[in-house]
N, C-alpha and C positions, 0 to 999 in steps of 0.2 A: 186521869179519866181515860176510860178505854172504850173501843163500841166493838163488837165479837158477833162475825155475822157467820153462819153455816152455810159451808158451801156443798160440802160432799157429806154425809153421814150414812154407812150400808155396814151390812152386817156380812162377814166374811169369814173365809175359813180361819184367817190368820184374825178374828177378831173385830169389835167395831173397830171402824176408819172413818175418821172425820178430818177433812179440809176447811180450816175457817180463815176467816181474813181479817185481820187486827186492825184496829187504829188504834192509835195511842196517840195523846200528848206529854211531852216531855220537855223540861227545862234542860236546855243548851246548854256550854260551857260560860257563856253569856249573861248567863237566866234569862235568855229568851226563848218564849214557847215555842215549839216546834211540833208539826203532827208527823210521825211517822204511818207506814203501815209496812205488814208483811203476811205470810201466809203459815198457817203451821199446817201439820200431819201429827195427830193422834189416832194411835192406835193402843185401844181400849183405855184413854186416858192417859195415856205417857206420850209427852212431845217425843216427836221419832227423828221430824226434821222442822226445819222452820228455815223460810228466806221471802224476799221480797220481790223474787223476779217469779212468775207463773208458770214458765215454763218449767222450772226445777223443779216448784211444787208437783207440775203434772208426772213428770220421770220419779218423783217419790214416789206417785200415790201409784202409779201404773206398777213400782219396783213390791209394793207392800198389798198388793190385789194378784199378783202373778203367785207372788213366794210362794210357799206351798210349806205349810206344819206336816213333818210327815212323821 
């Protein structure tokens, strides 16, 4: 089971860009449950990047709003 909350969603040169923030539950090597979370960057629907620390996500999302389609 996962919960998928929107954090960034705008509409840009390079396409939509959405930031969301994952939870997940997952069985261990254990089989014990364990919740994760992490962050993606979609841009127009394809993972671009994905990690669990915020600050990476922000230097993604900053790297994919700057770029420029030219």
């Amino acid at each position: 089971m996962s919960d998928v909350n929107v954090i960034v969603d705008v509409n840009s040169n390079n396409g939509n860009i959405v930031v969301q923030h994952v939870c997940e539950s997952i069985l261990d090597e254990y089989d014990i449950m364990r919740v994760i979370s992490y962050y993606e960057v979609l841009v127009d629907g394809v993972l671009k990047h994905k990690s669990s620390e915020p600050e990476d996500i922000m230097r993604a999302l900053g790297h994919y709003l700057v770029e420029d389609k030219a």
